[in-house]
MITORZA-342025 format. One line per field, with one value per residue (C-alpha): residue in three letters; x, y, z. Coordinates in nm, 2 decimals, always signed. Example, Ala and Ser with C-alpha at 12.3 -4.5 7.8 and 13.67 -1.06 7.14 Angstrom:
REM residues 2
residuo (ALA|SER);
x (+1.23|+1.37);
y (-0.45|-0.11);
z (+0.78|+0.71);
***
This chain:
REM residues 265
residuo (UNK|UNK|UNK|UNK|UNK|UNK|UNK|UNK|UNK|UNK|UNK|UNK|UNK|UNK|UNK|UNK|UNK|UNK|UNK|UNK|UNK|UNK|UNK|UNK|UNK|UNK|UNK|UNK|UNK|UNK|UNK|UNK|UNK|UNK|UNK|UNK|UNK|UNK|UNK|UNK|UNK|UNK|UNK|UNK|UNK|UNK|UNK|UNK|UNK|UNK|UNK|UNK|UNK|UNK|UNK|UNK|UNK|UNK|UNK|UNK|UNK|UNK|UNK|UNK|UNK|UNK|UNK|UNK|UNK|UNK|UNK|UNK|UNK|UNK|UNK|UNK|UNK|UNK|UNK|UNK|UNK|UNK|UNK|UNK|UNK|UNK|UNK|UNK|UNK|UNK|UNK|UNK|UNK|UNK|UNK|UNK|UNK|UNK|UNK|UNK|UNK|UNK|UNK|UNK|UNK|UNK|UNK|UNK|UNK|UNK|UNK|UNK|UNK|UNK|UNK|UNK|UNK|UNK|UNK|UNK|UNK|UNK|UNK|UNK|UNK|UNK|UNK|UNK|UNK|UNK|UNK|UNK|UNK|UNK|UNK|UNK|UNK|UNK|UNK|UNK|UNK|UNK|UNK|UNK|UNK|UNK|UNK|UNK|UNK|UNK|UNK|UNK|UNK|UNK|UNK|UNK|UNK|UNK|UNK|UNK|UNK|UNK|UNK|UNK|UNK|UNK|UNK|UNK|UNK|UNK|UNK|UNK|UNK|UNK|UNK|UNK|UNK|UNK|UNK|UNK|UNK|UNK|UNK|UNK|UNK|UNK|UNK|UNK|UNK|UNK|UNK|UNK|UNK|UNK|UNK|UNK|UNK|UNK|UNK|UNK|UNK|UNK|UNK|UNK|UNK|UNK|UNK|UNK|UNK|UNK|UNK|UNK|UNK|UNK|UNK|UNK|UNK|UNK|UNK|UNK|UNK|UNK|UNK|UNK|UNK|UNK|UNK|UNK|UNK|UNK|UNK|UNK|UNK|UNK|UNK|UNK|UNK|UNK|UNK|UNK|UNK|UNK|UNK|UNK|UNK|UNK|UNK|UNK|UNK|UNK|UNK|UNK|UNK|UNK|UNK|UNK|UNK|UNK|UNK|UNK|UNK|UNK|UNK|UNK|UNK);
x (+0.00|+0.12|+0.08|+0.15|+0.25|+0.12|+0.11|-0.12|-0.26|-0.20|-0.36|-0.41|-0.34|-0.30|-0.14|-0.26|-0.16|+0.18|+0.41|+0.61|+0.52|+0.38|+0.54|+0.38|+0.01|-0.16|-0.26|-0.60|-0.68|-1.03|-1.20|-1.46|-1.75|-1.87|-1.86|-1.67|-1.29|-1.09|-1.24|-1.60|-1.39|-1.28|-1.47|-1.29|-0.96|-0.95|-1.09|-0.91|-0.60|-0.51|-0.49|-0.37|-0.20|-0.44|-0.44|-0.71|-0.70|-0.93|-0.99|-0.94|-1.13|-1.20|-1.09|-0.76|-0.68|-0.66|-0.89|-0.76|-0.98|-1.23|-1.43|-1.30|-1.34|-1.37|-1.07|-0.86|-0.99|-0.88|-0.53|-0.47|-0.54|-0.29|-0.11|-0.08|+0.01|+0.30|+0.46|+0.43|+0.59|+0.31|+0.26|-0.10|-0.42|-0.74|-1.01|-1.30|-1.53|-1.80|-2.06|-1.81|-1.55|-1.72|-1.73|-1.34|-1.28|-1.49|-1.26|-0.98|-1.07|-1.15|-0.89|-0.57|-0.70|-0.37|-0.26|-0.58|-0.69|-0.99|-1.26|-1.55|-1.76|-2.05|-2.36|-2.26|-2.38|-2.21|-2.44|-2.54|-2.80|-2.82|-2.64|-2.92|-2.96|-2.55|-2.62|-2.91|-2.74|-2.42|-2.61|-2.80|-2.42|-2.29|-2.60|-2.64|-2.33|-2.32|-2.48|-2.82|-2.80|-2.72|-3.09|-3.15|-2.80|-2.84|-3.16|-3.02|-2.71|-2.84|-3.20|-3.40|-3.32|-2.91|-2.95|-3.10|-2.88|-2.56|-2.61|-2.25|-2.15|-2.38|-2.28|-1.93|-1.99|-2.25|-1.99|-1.70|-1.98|-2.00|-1.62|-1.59|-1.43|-1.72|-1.48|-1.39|-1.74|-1.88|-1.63|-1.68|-2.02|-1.95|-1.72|-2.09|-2.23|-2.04|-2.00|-2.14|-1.98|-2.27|-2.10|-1.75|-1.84|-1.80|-1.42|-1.35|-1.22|-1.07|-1.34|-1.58|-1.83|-2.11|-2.25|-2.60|-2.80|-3.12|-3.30|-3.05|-3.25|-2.95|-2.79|-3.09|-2.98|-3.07|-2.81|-2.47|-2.72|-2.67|-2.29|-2.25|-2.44|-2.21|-1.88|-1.71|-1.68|-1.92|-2.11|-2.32|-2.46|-2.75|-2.71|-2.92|-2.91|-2.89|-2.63|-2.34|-2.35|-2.04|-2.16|-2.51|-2.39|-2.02|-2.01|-2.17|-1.97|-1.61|-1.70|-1.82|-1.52|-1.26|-1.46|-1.45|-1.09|-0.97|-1.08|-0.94|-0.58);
y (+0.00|+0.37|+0.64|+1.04|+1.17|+1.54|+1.81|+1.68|+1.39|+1.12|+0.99|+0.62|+0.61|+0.36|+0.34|+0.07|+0.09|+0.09|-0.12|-0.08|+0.21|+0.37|+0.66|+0.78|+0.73|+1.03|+1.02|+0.97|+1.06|+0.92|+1.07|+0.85|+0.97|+1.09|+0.70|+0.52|+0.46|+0.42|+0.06|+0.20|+0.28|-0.08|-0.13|+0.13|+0.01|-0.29|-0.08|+0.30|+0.12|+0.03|+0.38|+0.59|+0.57|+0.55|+0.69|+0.70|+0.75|+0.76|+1.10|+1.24|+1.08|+0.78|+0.42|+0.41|+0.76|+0.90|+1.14|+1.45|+1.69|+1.85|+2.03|+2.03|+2.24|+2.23|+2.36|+2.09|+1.82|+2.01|+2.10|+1.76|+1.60|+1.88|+1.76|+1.39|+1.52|+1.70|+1.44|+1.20|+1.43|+1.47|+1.78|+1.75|+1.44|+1.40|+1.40|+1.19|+1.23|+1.11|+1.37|+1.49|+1.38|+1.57|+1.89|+1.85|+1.84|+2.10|+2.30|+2.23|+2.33|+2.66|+2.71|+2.45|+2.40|+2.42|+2.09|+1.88|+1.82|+1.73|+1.68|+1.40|+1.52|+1.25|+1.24|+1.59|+1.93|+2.30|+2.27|+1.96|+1.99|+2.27|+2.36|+2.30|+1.92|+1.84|+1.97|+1.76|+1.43|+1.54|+1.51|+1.23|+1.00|+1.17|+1.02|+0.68|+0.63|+0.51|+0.17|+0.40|+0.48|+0.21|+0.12|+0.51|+0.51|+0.20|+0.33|+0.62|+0.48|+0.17|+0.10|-0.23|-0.38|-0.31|-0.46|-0.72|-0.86|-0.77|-0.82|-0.92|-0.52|-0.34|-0.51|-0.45|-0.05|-0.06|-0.25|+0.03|+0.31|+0.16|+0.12|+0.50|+0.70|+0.90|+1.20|+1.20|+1.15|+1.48|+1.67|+1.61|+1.66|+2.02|+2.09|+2.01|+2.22|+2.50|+2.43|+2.65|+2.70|+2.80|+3.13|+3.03|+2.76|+2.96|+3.02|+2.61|+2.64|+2.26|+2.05|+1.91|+1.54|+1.59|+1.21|+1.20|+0.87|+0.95|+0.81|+1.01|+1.12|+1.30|+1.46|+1.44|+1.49|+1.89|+1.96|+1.77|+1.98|+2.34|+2.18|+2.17|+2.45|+2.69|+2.59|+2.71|+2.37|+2.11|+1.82|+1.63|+1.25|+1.05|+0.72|+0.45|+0.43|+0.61|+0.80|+0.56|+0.58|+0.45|+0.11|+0.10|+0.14|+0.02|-0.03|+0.25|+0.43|+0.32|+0.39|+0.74|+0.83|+0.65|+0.83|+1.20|+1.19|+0.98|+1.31|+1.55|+1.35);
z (+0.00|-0.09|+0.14|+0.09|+0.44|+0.45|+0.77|+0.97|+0.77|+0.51|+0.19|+0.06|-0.32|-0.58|-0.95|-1.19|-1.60|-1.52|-1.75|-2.07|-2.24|-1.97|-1.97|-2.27|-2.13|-1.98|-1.63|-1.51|-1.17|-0.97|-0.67|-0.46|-0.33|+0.01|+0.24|-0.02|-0.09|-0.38|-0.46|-0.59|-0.94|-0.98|-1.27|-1.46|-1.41|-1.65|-1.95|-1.87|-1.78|-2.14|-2.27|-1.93|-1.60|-1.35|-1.02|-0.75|-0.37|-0.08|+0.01|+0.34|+0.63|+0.39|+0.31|+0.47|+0.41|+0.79|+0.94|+1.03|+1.29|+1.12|+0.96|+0.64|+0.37|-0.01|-0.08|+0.18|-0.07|-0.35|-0.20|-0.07|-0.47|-0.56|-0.29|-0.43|-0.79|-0.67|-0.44|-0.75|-0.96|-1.20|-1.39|-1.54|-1.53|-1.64|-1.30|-1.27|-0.97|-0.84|-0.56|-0.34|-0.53|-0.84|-0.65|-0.58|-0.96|-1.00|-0.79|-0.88|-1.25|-1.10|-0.88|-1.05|-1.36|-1.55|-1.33|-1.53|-1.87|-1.90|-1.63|-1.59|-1.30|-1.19|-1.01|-0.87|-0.82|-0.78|-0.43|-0.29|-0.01|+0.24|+0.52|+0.70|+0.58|+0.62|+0.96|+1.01|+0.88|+1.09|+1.42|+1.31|+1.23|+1.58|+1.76|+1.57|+1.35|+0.99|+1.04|+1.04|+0.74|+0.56|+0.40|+0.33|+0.13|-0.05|-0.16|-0.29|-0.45|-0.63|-0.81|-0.73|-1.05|-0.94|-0.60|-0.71|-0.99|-0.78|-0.40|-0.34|-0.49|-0.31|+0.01|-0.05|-0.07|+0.23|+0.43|+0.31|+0.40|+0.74|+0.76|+0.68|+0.97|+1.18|+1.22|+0.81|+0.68|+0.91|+0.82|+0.43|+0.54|+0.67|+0.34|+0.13|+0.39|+0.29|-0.09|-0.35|-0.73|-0.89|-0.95|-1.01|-1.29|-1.59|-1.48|-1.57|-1.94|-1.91|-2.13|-1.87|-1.87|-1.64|-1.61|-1.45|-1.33|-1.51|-1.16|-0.87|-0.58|-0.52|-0.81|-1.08|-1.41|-1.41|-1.19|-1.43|-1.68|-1.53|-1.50|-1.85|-1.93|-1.71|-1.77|-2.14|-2.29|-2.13|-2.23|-2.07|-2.06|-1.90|-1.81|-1.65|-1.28|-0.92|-0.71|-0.80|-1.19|-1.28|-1.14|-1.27|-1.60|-1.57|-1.93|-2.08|-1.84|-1.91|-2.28|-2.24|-2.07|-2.30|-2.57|-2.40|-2.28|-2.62|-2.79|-2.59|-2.52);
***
């Protein structure tokens, strides 16, 4: 396992696509979503691996990234990806993120957008929730921890149809959501709390994907819409399923985002 030690805190990363010729493949860098790890992209790897260097990590307070105090902010998850490119010596990537982890790329192509090329942002908003509802499911994880939630989130994340034809997937994130450390998951909850781009989008001039699960109780399609719509160069794609799209439609998925980076690499 590879670690990045920063001040205060470290991050869990992984590289796969390594190999000869590897050096001439782009870089392609994943970010999981709030009460996942790195592992809810592993049906990406196989297919994106061919044509780039891959590398994801668990973002702060996740997986087995460590949980530094919070509350965190927006821009800590953005600085600590920066972070991870610079101690691997790596000038520019592609992004692909998912909720959270799609508001961190949308960040960072606001704030760092020379370090990326292009950006995939998936099952996201520019504001996710209230303050008032992070606050809300804050005190509600302090009082009964994540174990609570785990029927709400499953029925947000994956459609009947999904848990049905792929228990043993939908356990494995439920049992990684559970896993997730109580102090890292509030304070990613008090970064959403605080998180509003709606204003800033039109400053991202990388190409952008905004992916949408055309059933998301969370992120419905109109909000990767207004994504697309506000940035300078964005497109944007509707695919079959809930929160977590990139597993609803895996394949679908992995060839929209060949596709999108292909023409832009």
């Amino acid at each position: 396992m590879a670690y990045l030690e920063l001040a205060g805190h470290r991050l869990h990363y992984r590289i796969d696509g390594e190999g000869i010729g590897s050096q001439e493949k782009p870089w392609l860098m994943f970010c999981n979503s709030l009460g996942t790890d790195l592992h809810m992209w592993d049906g990406q790897i196989s297919e994106l691996s061919r044509g780039f260097r891959i590398l994801r990590y668990d973002s702060r307070g996740h997986g087995r990234s460590s949980a530094p105090s919070g509350p965190y902010a927006l821009s800590d998850l953005g600085n600590d990806a920066i972070a991870l490119l610079d101690g691997l010596n790596i000038d520019q990537a592609h992004f692909c993120g998912l909720s959270i982890g799609g508001l961190t790329g949308q960040w960072l192509g606001i704030h760092a957008g020379t370090r990326l090329g292009s950006i995939a942002v998936c099952a996201t908003a520019a504001k996710i929730g209230t303050a008032e509802s992070w606050a809300a499911r804050i005190d509600f994880v302090r009082a009964n921890g994540l174990a609570a939630l785990k029927d709400a989130t499953v029925e947000r994340w994956f459609t009947p149809q999904f848990q049905a034809a792929r228990p043993d997937t939908v356990a494995a994130v439920i049992d990684s959501f559970v896993a997730t450390s109580i102090e890292g998951y509030i304070g990613c909850c008090a970064a959403l709390a605080e998180a509003d781009l709606r204003e800033n989008l039109r400053q991202i001039v990388n190409p952008v994907l905004a992916v949408s699960g055309d059933c998301d109780p969370v992120c419905p399609p109109n909000d990767l819409e207004d994504i697309a719509a506000c940035v300078q160069r964005g497109t944007h794609l509707s695919l079959s399923g809930r929160h977590i799209v990139n597993m609803a439609s895996e394949q679908a998925f992995n060839t929209a985002l060949i596709r999108f980076l292909d023409d832009r690499t």
